[in-house]
C-alpha positions in Angstrom: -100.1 31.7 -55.6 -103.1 31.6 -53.0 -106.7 30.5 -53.9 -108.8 33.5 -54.4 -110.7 33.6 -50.8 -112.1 37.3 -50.8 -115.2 36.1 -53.0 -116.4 34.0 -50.3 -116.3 36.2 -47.5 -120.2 37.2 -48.7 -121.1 33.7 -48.6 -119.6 32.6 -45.0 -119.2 35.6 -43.1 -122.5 38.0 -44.7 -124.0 40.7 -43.4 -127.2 40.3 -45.3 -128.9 37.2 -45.9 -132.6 35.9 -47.8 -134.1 32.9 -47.5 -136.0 32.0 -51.1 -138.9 29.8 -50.0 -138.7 30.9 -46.8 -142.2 29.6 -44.7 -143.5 30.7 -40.9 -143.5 26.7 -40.0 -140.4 26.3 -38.6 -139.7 22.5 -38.8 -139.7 22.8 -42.4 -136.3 23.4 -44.8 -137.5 26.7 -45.5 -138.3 27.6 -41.6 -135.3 26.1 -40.3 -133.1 28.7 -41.6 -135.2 31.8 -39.9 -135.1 30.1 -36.8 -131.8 29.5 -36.1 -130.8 32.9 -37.2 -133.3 34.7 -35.1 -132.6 32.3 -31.9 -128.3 32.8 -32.5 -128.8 36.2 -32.0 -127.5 37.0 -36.2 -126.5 40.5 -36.1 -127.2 40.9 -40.2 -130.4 41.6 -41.6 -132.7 38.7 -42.6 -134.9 38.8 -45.7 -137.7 36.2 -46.2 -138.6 35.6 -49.4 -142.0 34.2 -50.2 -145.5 35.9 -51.8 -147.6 33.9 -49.6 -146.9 36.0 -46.3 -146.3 39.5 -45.4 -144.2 38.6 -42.4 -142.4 35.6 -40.7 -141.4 35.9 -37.2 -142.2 39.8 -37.0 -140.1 39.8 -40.0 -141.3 41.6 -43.2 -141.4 38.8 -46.0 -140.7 40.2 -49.9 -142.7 38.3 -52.6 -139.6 38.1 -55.0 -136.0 38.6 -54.3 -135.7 42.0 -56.6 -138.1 43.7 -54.0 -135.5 44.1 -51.0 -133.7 47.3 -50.5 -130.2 47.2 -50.3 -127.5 44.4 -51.7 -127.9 40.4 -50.9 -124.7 39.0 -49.2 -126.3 35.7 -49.1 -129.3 33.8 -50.7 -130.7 30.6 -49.2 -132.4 28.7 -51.9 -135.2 26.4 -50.1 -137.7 25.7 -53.1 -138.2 22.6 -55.0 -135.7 21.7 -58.0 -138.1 22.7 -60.7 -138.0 26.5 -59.4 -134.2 26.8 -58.9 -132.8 27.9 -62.1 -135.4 30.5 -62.2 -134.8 31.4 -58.7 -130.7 31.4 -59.5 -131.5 33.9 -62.3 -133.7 35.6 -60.5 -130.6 36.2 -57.6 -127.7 37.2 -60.2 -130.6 40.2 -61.7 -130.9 41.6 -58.4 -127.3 41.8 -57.9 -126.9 38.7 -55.0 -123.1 37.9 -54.2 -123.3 34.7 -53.3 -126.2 31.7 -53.2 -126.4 28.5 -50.6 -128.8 25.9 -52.8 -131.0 23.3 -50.5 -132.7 21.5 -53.3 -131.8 18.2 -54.6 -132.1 16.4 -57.7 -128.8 17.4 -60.0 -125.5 16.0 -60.8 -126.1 13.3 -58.2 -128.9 12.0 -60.2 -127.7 12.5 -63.6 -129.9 13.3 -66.5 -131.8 16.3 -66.6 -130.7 17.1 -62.8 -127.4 17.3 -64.2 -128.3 19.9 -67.1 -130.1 22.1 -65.0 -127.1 21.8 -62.7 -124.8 23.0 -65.9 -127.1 26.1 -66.1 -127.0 26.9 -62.5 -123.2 27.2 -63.0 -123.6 29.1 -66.2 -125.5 32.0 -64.4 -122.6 31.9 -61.9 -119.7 32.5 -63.5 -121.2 34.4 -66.1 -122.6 37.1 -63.3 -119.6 36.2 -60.8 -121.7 35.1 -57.7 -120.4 32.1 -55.8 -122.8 29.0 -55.1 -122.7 26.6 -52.4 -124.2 23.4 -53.5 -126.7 22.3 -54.8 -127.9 19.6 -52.8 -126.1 20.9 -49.6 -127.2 21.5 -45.9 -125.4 24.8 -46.1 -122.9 26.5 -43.8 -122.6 28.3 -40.2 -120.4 30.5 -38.9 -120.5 30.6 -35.2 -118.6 33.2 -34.4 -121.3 36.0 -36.1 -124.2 33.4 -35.5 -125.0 33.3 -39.2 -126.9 30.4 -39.9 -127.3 29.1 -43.1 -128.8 25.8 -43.0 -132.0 23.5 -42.6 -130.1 20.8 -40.3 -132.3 19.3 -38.0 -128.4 19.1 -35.1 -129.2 22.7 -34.7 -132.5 22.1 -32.9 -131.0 19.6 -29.8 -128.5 22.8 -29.7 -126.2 25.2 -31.2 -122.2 24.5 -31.4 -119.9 25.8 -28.7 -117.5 28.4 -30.2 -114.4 27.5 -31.2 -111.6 27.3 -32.7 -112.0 24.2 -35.6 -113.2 25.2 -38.7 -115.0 22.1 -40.4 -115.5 21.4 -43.6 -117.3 18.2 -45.1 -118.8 17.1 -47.9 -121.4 15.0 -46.7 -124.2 17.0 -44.9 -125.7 13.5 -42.9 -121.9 12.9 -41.7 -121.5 16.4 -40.9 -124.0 16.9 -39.0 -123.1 13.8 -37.1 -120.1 15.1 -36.2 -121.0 18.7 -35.4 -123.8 17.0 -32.8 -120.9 14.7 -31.7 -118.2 17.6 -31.2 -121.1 19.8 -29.0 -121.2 16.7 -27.1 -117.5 16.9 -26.2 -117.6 20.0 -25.9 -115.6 20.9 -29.1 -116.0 24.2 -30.2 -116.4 25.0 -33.8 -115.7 28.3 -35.6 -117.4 27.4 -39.1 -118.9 24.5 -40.2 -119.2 24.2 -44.4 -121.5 21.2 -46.2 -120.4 21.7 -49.9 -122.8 19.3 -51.4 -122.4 18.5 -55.3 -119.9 21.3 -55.7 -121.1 23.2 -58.5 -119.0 25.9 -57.7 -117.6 26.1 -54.1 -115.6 22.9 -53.1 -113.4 21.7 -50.0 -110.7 23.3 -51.5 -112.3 26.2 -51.7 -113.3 26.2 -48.2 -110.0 25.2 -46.8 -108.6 27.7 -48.3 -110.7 30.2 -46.8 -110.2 28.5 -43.5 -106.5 28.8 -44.1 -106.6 32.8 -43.5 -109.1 32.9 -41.6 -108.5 34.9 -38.2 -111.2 33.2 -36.2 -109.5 29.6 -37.0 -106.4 27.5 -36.2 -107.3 24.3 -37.1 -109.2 22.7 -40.5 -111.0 19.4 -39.9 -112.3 18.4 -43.1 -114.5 14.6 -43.9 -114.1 14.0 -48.1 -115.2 11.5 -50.6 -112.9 13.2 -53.2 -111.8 16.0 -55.2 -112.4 17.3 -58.9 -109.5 19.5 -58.8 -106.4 17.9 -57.5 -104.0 21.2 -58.0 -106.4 22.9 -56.4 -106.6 20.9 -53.0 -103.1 21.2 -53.1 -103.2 24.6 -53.1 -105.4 25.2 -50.2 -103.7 22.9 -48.1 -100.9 24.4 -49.1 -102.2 27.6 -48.4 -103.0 26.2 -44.9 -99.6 24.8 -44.1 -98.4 28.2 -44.5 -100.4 29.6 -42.6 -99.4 27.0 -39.7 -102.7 25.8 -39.7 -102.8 21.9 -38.8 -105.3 20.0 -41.3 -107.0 17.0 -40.2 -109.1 15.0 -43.1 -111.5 12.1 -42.4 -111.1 10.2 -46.1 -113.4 7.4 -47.2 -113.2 5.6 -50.4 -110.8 3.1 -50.0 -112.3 0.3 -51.4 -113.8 -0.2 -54.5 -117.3 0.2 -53.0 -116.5 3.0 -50.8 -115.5 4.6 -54.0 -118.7 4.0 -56.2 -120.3 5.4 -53.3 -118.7 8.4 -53.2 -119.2 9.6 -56.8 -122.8 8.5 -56.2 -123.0 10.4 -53.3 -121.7 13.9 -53.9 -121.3 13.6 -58.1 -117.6 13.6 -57.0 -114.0 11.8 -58.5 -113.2 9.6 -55.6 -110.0 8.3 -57.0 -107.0 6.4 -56.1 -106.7 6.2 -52.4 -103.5 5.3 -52.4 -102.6 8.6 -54.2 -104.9 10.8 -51.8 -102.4 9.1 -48.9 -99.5 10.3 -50.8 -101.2 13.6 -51.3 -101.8 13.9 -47.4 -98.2 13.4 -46.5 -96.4 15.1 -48.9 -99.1 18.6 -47.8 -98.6 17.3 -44.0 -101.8 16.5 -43.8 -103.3 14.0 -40.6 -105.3 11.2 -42.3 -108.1 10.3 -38.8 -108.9 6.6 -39.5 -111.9 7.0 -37.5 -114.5 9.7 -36.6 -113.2 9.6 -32.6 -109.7 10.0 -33.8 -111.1 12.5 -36.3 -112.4 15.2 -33.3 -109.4 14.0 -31.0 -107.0 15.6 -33.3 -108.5 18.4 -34.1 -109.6 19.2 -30.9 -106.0 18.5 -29.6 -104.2 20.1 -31.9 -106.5 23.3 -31.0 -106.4 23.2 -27.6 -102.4 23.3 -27.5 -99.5 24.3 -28.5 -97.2 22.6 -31.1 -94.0 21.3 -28.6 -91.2 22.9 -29.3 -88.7 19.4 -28.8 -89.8 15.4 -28.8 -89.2 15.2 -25.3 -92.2 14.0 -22.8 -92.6 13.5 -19.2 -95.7 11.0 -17.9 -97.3 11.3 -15.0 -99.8 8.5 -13.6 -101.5 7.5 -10.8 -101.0 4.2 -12.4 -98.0 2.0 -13.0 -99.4 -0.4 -14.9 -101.1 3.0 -17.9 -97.7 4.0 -17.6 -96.0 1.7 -18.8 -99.4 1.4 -21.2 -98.0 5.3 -22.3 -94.7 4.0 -22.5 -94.8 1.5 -25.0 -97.8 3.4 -27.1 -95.7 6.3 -27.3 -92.2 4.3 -28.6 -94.6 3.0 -31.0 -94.8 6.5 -32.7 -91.2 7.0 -32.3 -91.7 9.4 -29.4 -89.4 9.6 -27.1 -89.6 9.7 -22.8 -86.0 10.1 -21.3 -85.2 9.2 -18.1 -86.4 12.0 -14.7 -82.5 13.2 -14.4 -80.9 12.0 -11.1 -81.1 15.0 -9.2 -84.9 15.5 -9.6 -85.0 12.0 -8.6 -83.9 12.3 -5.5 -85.9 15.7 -4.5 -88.7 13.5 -5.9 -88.4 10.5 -3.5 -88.0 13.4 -0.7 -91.8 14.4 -1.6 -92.8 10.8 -1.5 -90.2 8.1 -0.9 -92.1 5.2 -2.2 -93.3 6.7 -5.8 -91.6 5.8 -9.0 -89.7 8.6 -10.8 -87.6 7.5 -13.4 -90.5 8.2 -16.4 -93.1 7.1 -16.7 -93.8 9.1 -12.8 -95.9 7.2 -11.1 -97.2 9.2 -8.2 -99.2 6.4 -6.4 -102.6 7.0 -5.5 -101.1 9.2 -2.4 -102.2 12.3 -4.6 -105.9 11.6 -2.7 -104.1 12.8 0.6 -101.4 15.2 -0.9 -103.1 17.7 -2.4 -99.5 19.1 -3.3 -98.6 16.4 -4.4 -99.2 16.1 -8.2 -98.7 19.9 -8.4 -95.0 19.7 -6.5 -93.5 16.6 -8.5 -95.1 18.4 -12.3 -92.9 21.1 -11.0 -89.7 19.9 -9.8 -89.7 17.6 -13.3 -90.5 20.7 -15.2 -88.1 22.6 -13.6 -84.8 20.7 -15.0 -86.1 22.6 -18.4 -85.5 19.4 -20.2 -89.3 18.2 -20.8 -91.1 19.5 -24.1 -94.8 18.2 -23.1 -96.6 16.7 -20.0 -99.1 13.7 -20.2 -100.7 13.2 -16.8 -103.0 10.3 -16.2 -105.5 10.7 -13.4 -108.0 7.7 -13.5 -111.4 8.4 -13.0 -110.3 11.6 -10.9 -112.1 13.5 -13.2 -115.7 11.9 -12.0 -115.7 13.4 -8.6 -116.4 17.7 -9.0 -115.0 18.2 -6.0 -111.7 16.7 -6.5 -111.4 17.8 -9.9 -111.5 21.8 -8.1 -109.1 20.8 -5.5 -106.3 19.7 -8.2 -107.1 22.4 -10.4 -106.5 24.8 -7.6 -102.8 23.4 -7.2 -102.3 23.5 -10.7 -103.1 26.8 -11.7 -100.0 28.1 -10.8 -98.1 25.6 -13.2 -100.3 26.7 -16.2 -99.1 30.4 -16.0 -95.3 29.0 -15.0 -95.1 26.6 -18.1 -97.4 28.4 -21.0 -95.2 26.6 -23.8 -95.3 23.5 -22.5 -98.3 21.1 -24.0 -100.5 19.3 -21.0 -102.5 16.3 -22.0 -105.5 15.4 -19.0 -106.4 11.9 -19.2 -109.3 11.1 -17.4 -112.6 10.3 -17.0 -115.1 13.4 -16.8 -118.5 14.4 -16.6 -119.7 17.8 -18.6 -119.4 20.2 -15.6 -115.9 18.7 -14.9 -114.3 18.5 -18.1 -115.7 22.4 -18.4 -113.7 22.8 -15.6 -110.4 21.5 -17.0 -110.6 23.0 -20.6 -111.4 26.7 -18.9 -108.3 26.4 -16.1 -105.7 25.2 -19.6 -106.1 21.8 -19.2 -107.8 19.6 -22.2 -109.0 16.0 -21.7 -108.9 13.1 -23.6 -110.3 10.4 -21.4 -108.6 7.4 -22.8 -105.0 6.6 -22.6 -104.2 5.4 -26.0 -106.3 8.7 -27.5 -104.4 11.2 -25.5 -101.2 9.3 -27.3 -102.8 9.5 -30.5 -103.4 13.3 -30.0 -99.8 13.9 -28.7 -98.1 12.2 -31.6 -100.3 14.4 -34.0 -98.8 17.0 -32.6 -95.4 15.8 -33.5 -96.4 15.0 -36.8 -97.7 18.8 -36.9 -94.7 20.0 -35.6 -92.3 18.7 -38.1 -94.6 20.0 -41.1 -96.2 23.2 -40.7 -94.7 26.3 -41.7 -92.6 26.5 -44.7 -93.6 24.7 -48.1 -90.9 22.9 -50.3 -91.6 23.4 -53.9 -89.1 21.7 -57.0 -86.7 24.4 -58.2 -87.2 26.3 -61.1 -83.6 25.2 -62.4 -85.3 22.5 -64.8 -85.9 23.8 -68.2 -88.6 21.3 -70.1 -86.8 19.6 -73.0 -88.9 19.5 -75.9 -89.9 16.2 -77.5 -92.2 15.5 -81.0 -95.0 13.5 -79.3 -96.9 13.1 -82.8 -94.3 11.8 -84.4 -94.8 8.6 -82.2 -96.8 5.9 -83.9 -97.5 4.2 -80.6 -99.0 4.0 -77.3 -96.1 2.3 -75.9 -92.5 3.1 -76.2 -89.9 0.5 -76.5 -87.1 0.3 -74.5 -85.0 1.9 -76.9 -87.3 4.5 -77.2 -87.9 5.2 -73.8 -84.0 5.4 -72.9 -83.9 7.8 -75.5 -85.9 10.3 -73.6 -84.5 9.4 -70.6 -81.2 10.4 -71.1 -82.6 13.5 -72.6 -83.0 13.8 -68.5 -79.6 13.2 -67.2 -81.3 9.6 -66.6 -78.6 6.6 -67.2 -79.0 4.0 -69.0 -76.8 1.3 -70.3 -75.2 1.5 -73.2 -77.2 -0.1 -76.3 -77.6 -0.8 -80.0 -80.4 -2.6 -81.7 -80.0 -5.2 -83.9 -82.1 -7.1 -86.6 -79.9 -9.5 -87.2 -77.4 -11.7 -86.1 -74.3 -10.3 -87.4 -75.7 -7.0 -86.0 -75.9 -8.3 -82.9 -72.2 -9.5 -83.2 -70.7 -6.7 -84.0 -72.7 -4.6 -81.6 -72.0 -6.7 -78.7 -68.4 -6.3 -79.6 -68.3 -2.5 -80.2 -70.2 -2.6 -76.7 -67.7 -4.9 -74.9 -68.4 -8.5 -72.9 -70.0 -9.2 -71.1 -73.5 -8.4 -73.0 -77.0 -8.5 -72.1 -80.0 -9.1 -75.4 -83.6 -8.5 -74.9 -86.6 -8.5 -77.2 -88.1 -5.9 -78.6 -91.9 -5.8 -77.7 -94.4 -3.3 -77.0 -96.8 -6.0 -75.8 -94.9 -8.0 -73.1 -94.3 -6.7 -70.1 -93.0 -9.9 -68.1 -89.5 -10.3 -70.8 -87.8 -12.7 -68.7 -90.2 -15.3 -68.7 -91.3 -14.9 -71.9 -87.8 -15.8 -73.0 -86.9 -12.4 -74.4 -84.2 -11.9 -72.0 -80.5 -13.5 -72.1 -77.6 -12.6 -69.3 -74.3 -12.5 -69.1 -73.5 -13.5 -72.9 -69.4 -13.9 -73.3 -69.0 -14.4 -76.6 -70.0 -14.2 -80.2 -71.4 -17.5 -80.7 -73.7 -17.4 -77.6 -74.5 -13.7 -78.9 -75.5 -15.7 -81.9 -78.0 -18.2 -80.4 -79.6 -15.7 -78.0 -80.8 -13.9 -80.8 -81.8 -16.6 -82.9 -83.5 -18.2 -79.1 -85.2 -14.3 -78.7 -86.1 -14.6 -83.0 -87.9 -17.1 -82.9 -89.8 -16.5 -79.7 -90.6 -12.8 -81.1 -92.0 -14.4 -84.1 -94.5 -17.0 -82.7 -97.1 -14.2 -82.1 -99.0 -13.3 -85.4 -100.2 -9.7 -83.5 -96.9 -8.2 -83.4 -93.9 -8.4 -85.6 -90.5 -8.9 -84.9 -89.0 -5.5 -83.8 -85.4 -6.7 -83.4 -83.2 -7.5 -80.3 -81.3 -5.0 -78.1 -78.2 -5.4 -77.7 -77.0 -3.8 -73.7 -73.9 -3.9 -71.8 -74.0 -6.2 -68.7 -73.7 -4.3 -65.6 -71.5 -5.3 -62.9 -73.2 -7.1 -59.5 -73.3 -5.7 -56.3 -76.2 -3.3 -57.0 -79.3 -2.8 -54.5 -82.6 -3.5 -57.0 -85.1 -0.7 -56.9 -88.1 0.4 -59.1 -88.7 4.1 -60.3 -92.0 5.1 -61.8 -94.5 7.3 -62.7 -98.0 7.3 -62.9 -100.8 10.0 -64.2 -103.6 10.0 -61.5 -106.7 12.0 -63.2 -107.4 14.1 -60.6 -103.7 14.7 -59.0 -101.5 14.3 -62.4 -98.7 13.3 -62.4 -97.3 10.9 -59.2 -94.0 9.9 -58.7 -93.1 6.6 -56.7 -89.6 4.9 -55.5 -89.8 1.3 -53.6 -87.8 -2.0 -53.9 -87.3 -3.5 -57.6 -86.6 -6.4 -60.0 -88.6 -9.2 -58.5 -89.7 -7.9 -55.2 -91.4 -5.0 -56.7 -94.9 -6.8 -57.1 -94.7 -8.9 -54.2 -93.1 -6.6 -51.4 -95.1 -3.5 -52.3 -93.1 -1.2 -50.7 -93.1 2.0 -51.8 -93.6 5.7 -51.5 -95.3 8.0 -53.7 -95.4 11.9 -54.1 -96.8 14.0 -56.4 -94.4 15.5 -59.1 -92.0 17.5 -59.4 -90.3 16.6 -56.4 -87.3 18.4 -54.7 -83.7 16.3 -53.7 -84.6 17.0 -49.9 -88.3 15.1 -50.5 -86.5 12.6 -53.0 -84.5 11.2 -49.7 -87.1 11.8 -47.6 -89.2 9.1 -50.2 -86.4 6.8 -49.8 -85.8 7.1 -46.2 -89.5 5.9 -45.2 -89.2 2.8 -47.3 -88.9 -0.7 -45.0 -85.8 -1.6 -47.6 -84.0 1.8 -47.0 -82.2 -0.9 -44.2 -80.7 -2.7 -47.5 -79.6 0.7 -48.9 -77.7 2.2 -46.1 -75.8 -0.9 -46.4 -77.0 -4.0 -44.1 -75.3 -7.0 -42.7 -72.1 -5.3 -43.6 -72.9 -4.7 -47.0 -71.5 -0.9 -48.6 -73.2 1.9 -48.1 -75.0 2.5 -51.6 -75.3 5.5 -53.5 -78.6 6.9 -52.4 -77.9 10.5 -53.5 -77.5 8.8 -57.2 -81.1 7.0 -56.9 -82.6 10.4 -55.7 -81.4 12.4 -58.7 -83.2 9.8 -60.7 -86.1 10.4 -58.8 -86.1 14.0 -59.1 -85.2 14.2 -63.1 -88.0 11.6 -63.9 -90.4 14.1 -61.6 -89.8 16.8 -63.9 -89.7 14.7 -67.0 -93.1 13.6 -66.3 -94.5 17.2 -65.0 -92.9 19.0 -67.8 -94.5 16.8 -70.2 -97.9 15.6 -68.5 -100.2 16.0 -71.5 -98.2 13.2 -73.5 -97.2 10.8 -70.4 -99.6 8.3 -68.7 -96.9 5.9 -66.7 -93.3 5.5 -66.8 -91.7 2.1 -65.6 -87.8 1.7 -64.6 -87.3 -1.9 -62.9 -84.5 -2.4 -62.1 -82.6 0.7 -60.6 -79.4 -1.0 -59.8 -78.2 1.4 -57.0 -74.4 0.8 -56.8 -72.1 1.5 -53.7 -71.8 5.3 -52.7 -69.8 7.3 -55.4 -70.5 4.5 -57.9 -74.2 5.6 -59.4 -77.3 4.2 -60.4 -78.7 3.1 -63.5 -82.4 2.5 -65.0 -81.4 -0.8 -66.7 -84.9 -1.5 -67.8 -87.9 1.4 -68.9 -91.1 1.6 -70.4 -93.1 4.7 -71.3 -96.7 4.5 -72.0 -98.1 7.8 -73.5 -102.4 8.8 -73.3 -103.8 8.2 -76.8 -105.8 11.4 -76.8 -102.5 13.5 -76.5 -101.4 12.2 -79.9 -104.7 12.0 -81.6 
């Protein structure tokens, strides 16, 4: 179900809005605000609000908010902390729809900031108006020239429409990046600082982004996220919607985190999860601000290609080959000019190189044609998806820049569904020039191949939105009966099973004749284990005996595993498990489960046993996961190689290992108020048609669910 989006249409698209605090000095918060509406051109009406003036700007001024005629769309809120709450209740009396709050001094700085911060959300939601902020720069919307904000980018010059809606929530970096993109000459539609997020967060905003007809793509810079399900949902919402969403994400390490919740009064969080988050919603994680604006700017200045398969063209052999080798790297593929463009190329210029990379020499300076004739024959064999063409510093000279573009206009209307990708160096006037004949331009090489394999990434993930099936039924469990945190083995397999997850077979014993008679109800060879809720590591704690064959080694492995258990005065003995030994020949995987506060619960697959902690290879997705995203989990992972049966080994039984993955998904979604992590290491994954099974697990439950 889609975020509700309607409510916000007062806030970031009104047709009224007053400024509270508003002042006839124009540098000043309250000024700023009145100046950039008037100079934008804003169609709406403006209100000043402020009993010191009768006018601002030819502009009648009202002494108090309940003395305009007519219904508020939009309060700015431009007055020190100590008058907001008043000025908040002041807004929901006279019937405002939504409020953007300036001031500072709240959640971010705890205390009494924060209480006054829980009453302006009281007023809110108790008189249904939304609130950006506090502590916020605000929002624009350049397509209606509605601006609602004090920051000082506005004054060196407005944004260049477009078609990038950008969200962040950090005002300072926003505006850096709003100057930056008017620079390039990236055109923005809306541009949303959400501050502390009293109310209106990212989500919120990419949400309304998402159905919004003046945007196609969402650039949004985060620290975090309160509401996991909700992010989901928007970008969710967006990927529906076909909408590409590129996110600039800091907080990676542990000080980048602290930062961030003392920045916006935010949950920063695991990064790792956020990454798993990203892909699993076909999100574009930008590692830097550069790549940040490249993407989004690619990804609206073209189409999404319909196949993988891309033709170069360069002035240069040696970037080609550059190209080449950057775009193998992202699995991208160039195939070879087909023969019979080849030789009608070599026609147009004998000595040129044509098998692809094309390099077109730097002859193009006498043949005008020339570029424009071999783009042409190439695209003509219908066999090329996208078109990279590398000009040098072409793009300097104005006059040369005209002359191409002349030849290539043609090609633009001939080719509308096929993706071109200038690379060259520019100055404003020219690169104006390209981006109005069709033609965007990324001046470095390695960029435009960062931008292009974006767009492959895009393609393979908009559109449709796998969800889990709805064939699960949660299977009820008595939590509370549970005396502890952690669940024994035993205990754990219990639920598993409950599941469809297999186990071995196993009995516990407390004594050694138990254990006997166990092991030969069970069958030879055996495996014993300790009991313990404390240690983790079994093996090398001595807990753990193999490959027992007979009654008398039965024997001493318990009485070995007794008296181990029993040197620790903090736990008592619990008794010894008694498991079938599973055939070798099994690949060794881990399958787990982890609650992330603000995402829930996260399911991960990667190599096991004794690789697990020092390989790290894994891949994590939020559960419930589907069987199509299981494999897709297990696909990605560097040991998949060891799986689909390597150095002549058998193919294993991957679809086994997914169900596993899936039924502990739901195991852990349906019951998510009682489970904090779930551990099975090993998998042994067996041949293909011979199964998996979890031959060690652990479940650790939250203490408050029981309490």
């Amino acid at each position: 179900m889609e975020l509700d989006t309607g409510s916000l249409k007062a806030m970031f698209d009104p047709d009224s809005i007053a400024v509270i605090g508003a002042t006839q000095d124009f540098t000043r918060i309250g000024g700023r605000p009145i100046d950039y509406l008037l100079r934008a051109g804003y169609k709406g009406k403006v209100y000043p609000v402020n009993p010191k003036y009768e006018e601002i700007a030819g502009l009648r001024c009202y002494h108090a908010i309940e003395d305009i005629p007519g219904r508020i769309d939009l309060a700015i809120l431009a007055v020190p902390r100590k008058f907001v709450v008043a000025a908040v209740r002041d807004c929901v009396q006279s019937g405002v729809r939504s409020m953007t709050i300036f001031s500072s001094g709240f959640a971010e700085v705890g205390g009494e900031g924060a209480k006054l911060e829980g009453e302006i959300v009281r007023l809110a939601k108790e008189n249904k108006v939304r609130v950006l902020g506090p502590n916020c720069l605000g929002m624009f919307n350049v397509v209606k020239g509605a601006y609602a904000t004090f920051s000082v980018g506005i004054q060196t010059g407005r944004p260049e429409l477009g078609r990038i809606g950008f969200v962040t929530q950090s005002g300072a970096v926003g505006s850096h990046v709003f100057s930056l993109a008017r620079e390039r000459q990236i055109g923005l539609s809306y541009w949303m600082a959400t501050g502390n997020e009293s109310d209106v967060d990212v989500a919120d905003c990419i949400a309304y982004l998402a159905v919004d007809p003046d945007t196609d793509v969402i650039a949004a810079y985060m620290e975090g996220s309160k509401n996991g399900e909700k992010l989901i949902e928007a970008l969710r919402m967006a990927r529906h919607h076909g909408k590409p969403v590129v996110v600039l994400k800091v907080g990676r390490s542990e000080a980048g985190k602290r930062a961030a919740l003392s920045h916006t009064a935010s949950m920063a969080g695991s990064d790792a999860v956020y990454a798993a988050i990203f892909d699993q919603e076909g999100v574009y994680r930008a590692e830097t601000i550069e790549e940040f604006l490249d993407i989004a700017y690619g990804c609206s200045e073209l189409p999404i290609p319909r196949g993988d398969r891309i033709a170069v063209f360069t002035v240069s052999g040696g970037v080609g080959i550059l190209m080449a080798d950057q775009l193998s790297d992202h699995g991208l593929c160039l195939p070879e000019t087909p023969k019979r463009v080849q030789e009608t190329l070599l026609k147009i210029l004998p000595y040129a190189s044509v098998e692809n990379p094309i390099d077109t020499t730097a002859q193009l300076v006498n043949q005008q044609n020339l570029l424009r004739d071999f783009i042409d024959t190439t695209l003509e064999s219908d066999i090329y998806d996208l078109v990279m063409i590398f000009l040098a510093h072409g793009g300097l000279s104005e006059a040369v820049t005209e002359k191409q573009l002349g030849q290539l206009e043609a090609l633009r209307r001939k080719y509308p569904h096929i993706p071109c990708v200038m690379v060259t160096l520019v100055t404003p006037k020219t690169k104006r020039l390209f981006s109005e004949a069709g033609y965007p331009v990324i001046e470095d090489p390695s960029r435009a191949v960062k931008v292009v394999a974006a767009l492959y990434y895009f393609k393979d993930r908009l559109g449709i939105v796998d969800r889990p099936s709805k064939d699960w039924s949660p299977k009820p469990f008595d939590w509370g009966e549970l005396p502890f945190d952690t669940l024994t083995e035993h205990e754990s397999g219990h639920i598993l099973q409950t599941y469809g997850i297999p186990i071995p077979e196993s009995i516990i014993a407390l004594t050694k004749e138990q254990a006997r008679i166990a092991a030969e109800g069970i069958g030879y060879p055996v495996v014993l284990k300790g009991i313990s809720r404390k240690v983790v590591h079994r093996t090398e704690a001595g807990l753990v005996h193999l490959r027992l064959e007979g009654e008398r080694q039965v024997e001493a492995a318990f009485e070995a595993i007794e008296r181990t258990g029993k040197r620790g005065d903090d736990e008592p003995f619990l008794g010894v498990l008694v498991q079938e030994m599973l055939p070798p020949g099994a690949v060794e995987m881990i399958v787990g489960a982890r609650f992330d506060p603000v995402f829930g619960p996260m399911i991960l697959v990667g190599a096991g046993g004794i690789y697990a902690e020092i390989l790290r290879d894994r891949a994590m997705r939020r559960a419930p996961v589907t069987l199509d995203v299981a494999r897709e989990m297990v696909k990605g992972l560097r040991c998949f190689e060891l799986l689909r049966g390597a150095r002549g080994k058998p193919l294993a039984d991957v679809d086994a290992l997914c169900d596993i993955i899936v039924a502990l998904g739901h195991l852990v979604w349906d019951h998510r108020s009682h489970i904090l992590e779930v551990d099975l290491n090993p998998v042994l994954v067996y041949p293909k048609g011979k199964g998996a099974n979890a031959v060690d697990a652990l479940i650790r439950l939250k203490t408050e669910s029981r309490s």
